[in-house]
N, C-alpha and C positions, 0 to 999 in steps of 0.2 A: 476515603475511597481506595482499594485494593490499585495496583498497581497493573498493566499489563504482563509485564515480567512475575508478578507475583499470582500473577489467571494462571498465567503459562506454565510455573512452576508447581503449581496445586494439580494442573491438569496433567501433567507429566507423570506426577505419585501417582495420580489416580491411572494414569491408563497402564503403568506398571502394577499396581496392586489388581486389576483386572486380566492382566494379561495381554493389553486391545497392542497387538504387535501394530497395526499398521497405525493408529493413530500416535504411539510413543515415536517410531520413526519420523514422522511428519515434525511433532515436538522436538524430536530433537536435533533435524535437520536445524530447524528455526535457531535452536540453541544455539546450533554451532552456528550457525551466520551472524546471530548477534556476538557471539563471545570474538568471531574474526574482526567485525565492527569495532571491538572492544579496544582489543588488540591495536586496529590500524589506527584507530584515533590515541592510543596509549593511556586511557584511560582506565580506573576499574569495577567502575557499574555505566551503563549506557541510561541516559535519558529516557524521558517515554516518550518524546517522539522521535531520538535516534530508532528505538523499538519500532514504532509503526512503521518508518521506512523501511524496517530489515522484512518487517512482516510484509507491506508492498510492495517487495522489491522479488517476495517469492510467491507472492500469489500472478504476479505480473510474470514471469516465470512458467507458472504453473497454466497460465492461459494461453502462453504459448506453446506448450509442450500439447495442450489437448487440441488445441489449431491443428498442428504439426499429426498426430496421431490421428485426427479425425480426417486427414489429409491422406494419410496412408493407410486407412481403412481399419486403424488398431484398436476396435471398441472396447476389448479387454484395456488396456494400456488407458484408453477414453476415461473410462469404469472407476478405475485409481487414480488416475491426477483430478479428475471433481470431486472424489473424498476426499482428497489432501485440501483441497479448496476450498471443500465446507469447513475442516477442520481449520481452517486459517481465519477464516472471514469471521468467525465470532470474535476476534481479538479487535478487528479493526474497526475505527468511529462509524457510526451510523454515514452512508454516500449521501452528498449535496448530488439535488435535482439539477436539470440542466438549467432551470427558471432562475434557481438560488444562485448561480454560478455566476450566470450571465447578468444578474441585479449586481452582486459582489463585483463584477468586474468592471460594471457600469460607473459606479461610485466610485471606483478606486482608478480609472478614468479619469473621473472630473476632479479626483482629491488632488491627483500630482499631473495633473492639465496636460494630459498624454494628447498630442496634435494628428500624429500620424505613426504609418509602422516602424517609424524611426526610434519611437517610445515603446515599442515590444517589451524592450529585454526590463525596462525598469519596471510595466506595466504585470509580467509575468512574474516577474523578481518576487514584488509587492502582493500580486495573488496569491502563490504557490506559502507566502509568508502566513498569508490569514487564512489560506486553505488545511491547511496542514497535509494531513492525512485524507483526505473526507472528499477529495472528489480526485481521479485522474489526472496526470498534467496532458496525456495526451487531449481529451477535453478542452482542459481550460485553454492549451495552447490554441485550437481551432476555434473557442469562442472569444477569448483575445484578438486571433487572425481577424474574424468577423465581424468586432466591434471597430477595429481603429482601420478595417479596409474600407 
């Protein structure tokens, strides 16, 4: 199976041989966060799920800036960070439902006999562990909150 690093780098030539200025930008924003990634951890290829972080950690990013812009009334501004955000979202694992979450978090509950919210931090620890990429932590943390409240 291709690599996400290796989508990213395919799609990178391509949007150069096309010309697509605004999508090689986007690519290669991504680039440079992961290669910063790279850098701080002193490593010299990143993991694929260091990659999915660097990739959620701009599209998280990116949903903030259209917040912020649809706040200040900037549809133009709107217009270009939801491109940048389609262009993103195809790298990233298919999202866990809220159902699939809250089952995941259920079991993982009764595996390490989480009592109360005192068990939070091991019980999130332990999700965000088998979550990976694939659902929010802001999410998970709220349906965590809800299970052991």
């Amino acid at each position: 199976m291709i690599s996400v690093e290796e989508r990213i780098n395919n799609d990178l030539k391509e949007a150069m041989k096309n010309k697509d200025a605004p999508k090689l930008s986007v690519l290669r924003t991504l680039k440079a966060a992961a290669k910063n990634l790279a850098i701080e951890k002193k490593v010299e290829k990143l993991e694929e799920g260091d990659y999915l972080k660097v990739i959620g950690k701009q599209i998280k990013q990116i949903k903030e800036s259209i917040e912020a812009f649809e706040k200040g009334k900037r549809a133009d501004l709107v217009e270009k960070e939801k491109y940048d955000l389609e262009v993103l979202s195809v790298y990233i694992p298919e999202q866990l439902s809220e159902d699939e979450i809250k089952n995941l978090v259920k079991n993982i509950i009764i595996k390490i006999e989480a009592k109360g919210k005192s068990d939070f931090g091991k019980v999130m620890r332990e999700a965000m562990k088998e979550i990976g990429g694939k659902a929010d932590g802001k999410l998970v943390n709220k349906i965590i909150s809800n299970e052991l409240g």
